[in-house]
C-alpha positions as CSV (number, residue, x, y, z in Angstrom):
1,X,0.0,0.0,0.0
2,X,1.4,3.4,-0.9
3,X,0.2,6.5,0.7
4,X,2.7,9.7,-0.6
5,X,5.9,8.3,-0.7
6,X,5.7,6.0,2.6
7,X,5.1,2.0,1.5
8,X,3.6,-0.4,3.8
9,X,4.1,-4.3,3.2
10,X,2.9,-6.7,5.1
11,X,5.2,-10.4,5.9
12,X,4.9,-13.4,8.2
13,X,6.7,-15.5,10.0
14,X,4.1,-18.5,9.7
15,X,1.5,-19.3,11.7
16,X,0.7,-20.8,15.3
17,X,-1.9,-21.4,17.7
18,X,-2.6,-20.5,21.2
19,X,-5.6,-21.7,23.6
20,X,-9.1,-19.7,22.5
21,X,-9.9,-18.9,26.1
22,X,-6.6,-17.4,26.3
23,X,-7.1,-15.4,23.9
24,X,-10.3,-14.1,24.9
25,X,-10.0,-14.1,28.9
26,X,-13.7,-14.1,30.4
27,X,-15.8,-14.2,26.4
28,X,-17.7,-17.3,26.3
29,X,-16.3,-19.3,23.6
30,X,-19.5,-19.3,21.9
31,X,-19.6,-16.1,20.8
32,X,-16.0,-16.2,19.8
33,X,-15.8,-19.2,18.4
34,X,-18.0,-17.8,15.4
35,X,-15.0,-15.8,13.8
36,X,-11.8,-17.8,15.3
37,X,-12.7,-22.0,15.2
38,X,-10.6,-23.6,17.6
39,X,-9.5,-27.3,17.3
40,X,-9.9,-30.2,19.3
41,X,-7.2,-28.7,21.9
42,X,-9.4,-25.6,22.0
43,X,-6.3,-23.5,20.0
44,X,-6.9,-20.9,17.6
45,X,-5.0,-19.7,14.5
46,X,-2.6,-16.3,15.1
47,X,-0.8,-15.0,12.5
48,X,2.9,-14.1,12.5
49,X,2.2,-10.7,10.7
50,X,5.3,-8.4,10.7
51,X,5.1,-5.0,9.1
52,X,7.8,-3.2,6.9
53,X,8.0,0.2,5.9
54,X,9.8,2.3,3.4
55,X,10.4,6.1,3.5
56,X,13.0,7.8,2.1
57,X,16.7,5.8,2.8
58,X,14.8,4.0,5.8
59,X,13.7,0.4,6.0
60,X,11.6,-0.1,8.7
61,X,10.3,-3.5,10.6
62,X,8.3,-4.0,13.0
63,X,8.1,-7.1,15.2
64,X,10.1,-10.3,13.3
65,X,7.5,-13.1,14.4
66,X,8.9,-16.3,16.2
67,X,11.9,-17.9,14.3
68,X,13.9,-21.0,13.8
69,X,15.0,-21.9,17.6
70,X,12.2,-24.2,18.6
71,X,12.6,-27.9,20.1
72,X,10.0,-30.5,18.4
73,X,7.9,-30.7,21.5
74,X,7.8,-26.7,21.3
75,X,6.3,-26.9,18.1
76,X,3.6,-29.4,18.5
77,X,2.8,-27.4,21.3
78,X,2.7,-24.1,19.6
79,X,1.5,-25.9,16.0
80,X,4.0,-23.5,14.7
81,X,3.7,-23.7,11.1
82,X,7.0,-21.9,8.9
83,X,9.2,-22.9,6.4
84,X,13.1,-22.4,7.2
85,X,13.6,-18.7,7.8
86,X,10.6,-17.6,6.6
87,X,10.5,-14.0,7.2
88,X,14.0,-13.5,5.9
89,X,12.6,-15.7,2.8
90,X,9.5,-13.1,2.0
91,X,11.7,-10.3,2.3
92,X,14.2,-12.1,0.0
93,X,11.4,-12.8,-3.0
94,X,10.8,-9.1,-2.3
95,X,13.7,-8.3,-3.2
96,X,14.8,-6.9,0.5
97,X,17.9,-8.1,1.9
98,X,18.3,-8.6,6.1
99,X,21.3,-5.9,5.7
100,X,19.0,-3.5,3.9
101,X,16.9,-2.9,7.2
102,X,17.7,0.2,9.0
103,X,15.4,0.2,12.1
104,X,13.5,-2.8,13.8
105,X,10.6,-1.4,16.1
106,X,10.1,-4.3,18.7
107,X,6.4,-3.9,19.9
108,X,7.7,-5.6,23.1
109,X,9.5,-9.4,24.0
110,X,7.5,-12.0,23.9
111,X,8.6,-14.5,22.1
112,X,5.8,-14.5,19.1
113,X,7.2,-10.7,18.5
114,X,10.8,-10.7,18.6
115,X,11.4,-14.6,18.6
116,X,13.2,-13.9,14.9
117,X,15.3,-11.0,16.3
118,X,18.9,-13.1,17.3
119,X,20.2,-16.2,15.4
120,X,23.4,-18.8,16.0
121,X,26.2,-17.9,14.1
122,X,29.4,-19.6,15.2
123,X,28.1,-21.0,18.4
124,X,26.6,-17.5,19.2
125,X,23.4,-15.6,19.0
126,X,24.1,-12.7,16.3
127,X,21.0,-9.6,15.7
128,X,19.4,-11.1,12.5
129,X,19.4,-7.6,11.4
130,X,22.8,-6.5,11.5
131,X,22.5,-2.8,10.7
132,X,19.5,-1.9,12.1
133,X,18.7,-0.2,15.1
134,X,16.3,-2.0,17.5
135,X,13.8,0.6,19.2
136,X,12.2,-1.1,23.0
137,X,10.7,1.1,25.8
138,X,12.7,1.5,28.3
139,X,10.0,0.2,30.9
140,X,9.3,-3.3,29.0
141,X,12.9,-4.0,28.7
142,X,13.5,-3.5,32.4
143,X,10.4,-5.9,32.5
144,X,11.8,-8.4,30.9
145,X,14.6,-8.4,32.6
146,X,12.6,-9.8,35.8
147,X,9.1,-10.5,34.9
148,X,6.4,-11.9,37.4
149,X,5.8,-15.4,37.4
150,X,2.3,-14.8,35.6
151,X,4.2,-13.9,32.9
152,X,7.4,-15.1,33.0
153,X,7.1,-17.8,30.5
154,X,6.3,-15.5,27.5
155,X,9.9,-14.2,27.9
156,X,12.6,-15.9,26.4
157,X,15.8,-14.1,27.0
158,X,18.2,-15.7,24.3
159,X,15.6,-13.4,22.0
160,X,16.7,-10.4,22.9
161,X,19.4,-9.9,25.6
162,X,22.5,-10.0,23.0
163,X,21.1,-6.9,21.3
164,X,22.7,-4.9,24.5
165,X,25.8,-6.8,23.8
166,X,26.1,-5.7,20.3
167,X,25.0,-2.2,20.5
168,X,22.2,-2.8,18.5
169,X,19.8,-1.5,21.4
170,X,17.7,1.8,21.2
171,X,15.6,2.2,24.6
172,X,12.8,5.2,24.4
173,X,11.2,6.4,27.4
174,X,7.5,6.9,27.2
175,X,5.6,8.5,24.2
176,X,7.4,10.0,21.4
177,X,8.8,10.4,17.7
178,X,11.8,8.1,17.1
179,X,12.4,9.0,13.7
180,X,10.5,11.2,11.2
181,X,6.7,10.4,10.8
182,X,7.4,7.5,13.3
183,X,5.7,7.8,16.9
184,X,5.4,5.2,19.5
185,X,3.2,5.1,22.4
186,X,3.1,3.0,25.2
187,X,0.2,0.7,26.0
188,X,0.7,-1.4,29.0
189,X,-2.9,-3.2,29.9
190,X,-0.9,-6.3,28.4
191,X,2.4,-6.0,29.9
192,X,4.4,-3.1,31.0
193,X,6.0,-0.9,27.8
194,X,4.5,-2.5,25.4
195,X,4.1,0.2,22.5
196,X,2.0,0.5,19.3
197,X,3.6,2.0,16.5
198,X,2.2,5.1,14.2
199,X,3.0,6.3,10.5
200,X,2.1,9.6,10.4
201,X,2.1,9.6,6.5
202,X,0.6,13.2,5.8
203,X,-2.3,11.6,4.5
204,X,-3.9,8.8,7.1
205,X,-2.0,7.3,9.6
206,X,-1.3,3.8,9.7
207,X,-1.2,2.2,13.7
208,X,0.6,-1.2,13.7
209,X,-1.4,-2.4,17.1
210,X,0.7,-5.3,17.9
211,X,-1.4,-7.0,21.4
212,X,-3.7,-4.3,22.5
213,X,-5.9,-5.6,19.5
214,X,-4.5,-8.8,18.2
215,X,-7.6,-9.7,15.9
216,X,-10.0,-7.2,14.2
217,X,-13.0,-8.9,16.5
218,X,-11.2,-7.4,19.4
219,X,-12.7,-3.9,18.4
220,X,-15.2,-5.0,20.6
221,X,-13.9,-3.0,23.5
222,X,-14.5,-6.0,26.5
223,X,-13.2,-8.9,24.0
224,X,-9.5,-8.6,25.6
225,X,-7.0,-11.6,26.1
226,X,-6.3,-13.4,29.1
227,X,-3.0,-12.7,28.9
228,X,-3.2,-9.6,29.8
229,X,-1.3,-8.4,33.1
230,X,-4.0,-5.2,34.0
231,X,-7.1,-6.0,31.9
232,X,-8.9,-2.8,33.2
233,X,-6.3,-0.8,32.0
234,X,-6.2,-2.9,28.7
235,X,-10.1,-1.8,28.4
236,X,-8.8,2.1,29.1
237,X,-6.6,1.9,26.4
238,X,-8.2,0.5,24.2
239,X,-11.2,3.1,24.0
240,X,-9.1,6.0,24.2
241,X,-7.0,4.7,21.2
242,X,-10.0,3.7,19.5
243,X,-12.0,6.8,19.7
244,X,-9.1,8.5,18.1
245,X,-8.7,6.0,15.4
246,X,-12.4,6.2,14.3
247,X,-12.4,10.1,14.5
248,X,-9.2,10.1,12.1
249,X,-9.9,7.2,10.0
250,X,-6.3,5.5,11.3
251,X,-5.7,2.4,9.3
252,X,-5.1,-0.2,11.6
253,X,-2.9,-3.5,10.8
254,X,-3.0,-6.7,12.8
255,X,-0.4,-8.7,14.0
256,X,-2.1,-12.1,14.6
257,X,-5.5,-12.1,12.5
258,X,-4.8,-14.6,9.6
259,X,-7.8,-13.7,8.0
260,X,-8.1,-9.9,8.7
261,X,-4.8,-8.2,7.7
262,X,-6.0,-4.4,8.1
263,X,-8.7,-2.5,8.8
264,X,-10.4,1.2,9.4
265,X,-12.8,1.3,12.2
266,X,-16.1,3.3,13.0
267,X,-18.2,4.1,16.4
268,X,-22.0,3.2,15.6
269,X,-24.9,2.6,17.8
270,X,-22.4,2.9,20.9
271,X,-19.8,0.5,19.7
272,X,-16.7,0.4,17.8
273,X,-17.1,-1.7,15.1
274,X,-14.8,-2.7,11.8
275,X,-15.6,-0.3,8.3
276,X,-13.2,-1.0,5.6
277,X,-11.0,-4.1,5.9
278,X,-8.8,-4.6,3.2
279,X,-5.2,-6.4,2.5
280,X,-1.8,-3.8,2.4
281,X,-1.6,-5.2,-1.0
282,X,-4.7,-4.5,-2.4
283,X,-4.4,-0.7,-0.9
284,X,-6.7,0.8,1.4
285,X,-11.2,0.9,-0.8
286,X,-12.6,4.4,-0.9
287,X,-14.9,5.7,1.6
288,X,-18.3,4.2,0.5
């Protein structure tokens, strides 16, 4: 999709599953069940949806899905479905090397959003990325570094910890513009830091949501995961971002729907609810 001279792409890292009711916290699973099927395990598909942009000399990426370093039993238990190095392999048929990437915007750790961020090279973990800057709020890394024991298992440090070590590491503190049309602002119903990324284009803005709304359905402002470390705060959020993202017609792209990839929302009849959902490839339908 190509709004003025910014270009948003949209490339995975395969596909997994996690528990519904997980995903979905106190929503009976018959109403969400209609729009995510789970199996006989009671898992759902997510996507591993990473977002590049291009602007000017800049490469951007954000998130790099869950890469290569899985046991067997980790993958039966995740159904991780990816060939080799797939994300490296899209951007490769695109034409877009690894070295080519100047910035990686790292919603926050777990290991479905940055699991593609190191690989072994020599017996060591190396940044997959090796000229890019890796942008992190300063509150989610110091999170990671000691999370609660809620949480704890949706960390893996061998992810991330070696981007200190190679001074590959950009922390931000709190809300701001990183770079040129880029702005990042912390959302932390789901864990502490966690930030949501905007392209302020000069024509619509494009929000890369990352988990404050993992599927389109989750426009429905109660319909939050049971992952979530403060779901009150997680409902907060959520309406003050979406409010602002109906008023201003923000395109909004998902990071784990693998059906809806992005999507413009509306506020009707006192709820939020999806307008135009489209694919980055097929560029954004006009307003009916």
């Amino acid at each position: 999709m190509q709004l003025g001279d910014w270009k948003f792409s949209a490339f995975h890292d395969g596909r997994f599953k996690l528990d519904g009711g997980a995903m979905f916290g106190v929503v009976p699973k018959i109403f969400w069940q209609k729009k995510h099927p789970a199996d006989d395990l009671n898992r759902i598909d997510l996507d591993l949806r990473c977002l590049l942009v291009e602007h000017g000399s800049r490469r951007i990426l954000v998130d790099t899905g869950m890469g290569d370093r899985w046991s067997e039993k980790q993958l039966g238990i995740f159904a991780l479905e990816r060939r080799p190095n797939q994300l490296l392999a899209e951007l490769a048929e695109a034409g877009i090397t690894r070295e080519s990437i100047t910035d990686v915007v790292l919603t926050h750790l777990h290991f479905d959003h940055c699991g593609g961020t190191l690989r072994e090279e020599g017996g060591r973990l190396q940044p997959v990325f090796s000229g890019a800057r890796h942008w992190v709020q300063k509150r989610h890394w110091e999170w990671a570094g000691g999370p609660s024991e809620r949480d704890r298992a949706s960390f893996r440090a061998e992810d991330f910890e070696a981007l200190a070590e190679h001074g590959q590491l950009q922390l931000v503190d709190g809300a701001q513009e990183i770079m040129p049309g880029v702005r990042v602002t912390p959302v932390s119903g789901h864990t502490p830091g966690q930030q949501i990324v905007e392209f302020h284009t000069g024509r619509q803005v494009v929000v890369f949501v990352a988990d404050l709304l993992p599927f389109l359905s989750q426009v429905h402002v109660p319909w939050i995961m049971g992952f979530d470390l403060n779901p009150l705060l997680t409902v907060t959020e959520k309406k003050l971002f979406l409010t602002r993202a109906a008023e201003d017609d923000y395109i909004l792209v998902f990071e784990h729907d693998h059906v809806n990839e992005a999507a413009t929302v509306k506020f009707e009849e006192g709820k939020f609810r999806p307008d135009r959902v489209f694919t980055l490839a097929g560029g954004l339908p006009p307003t009916p």
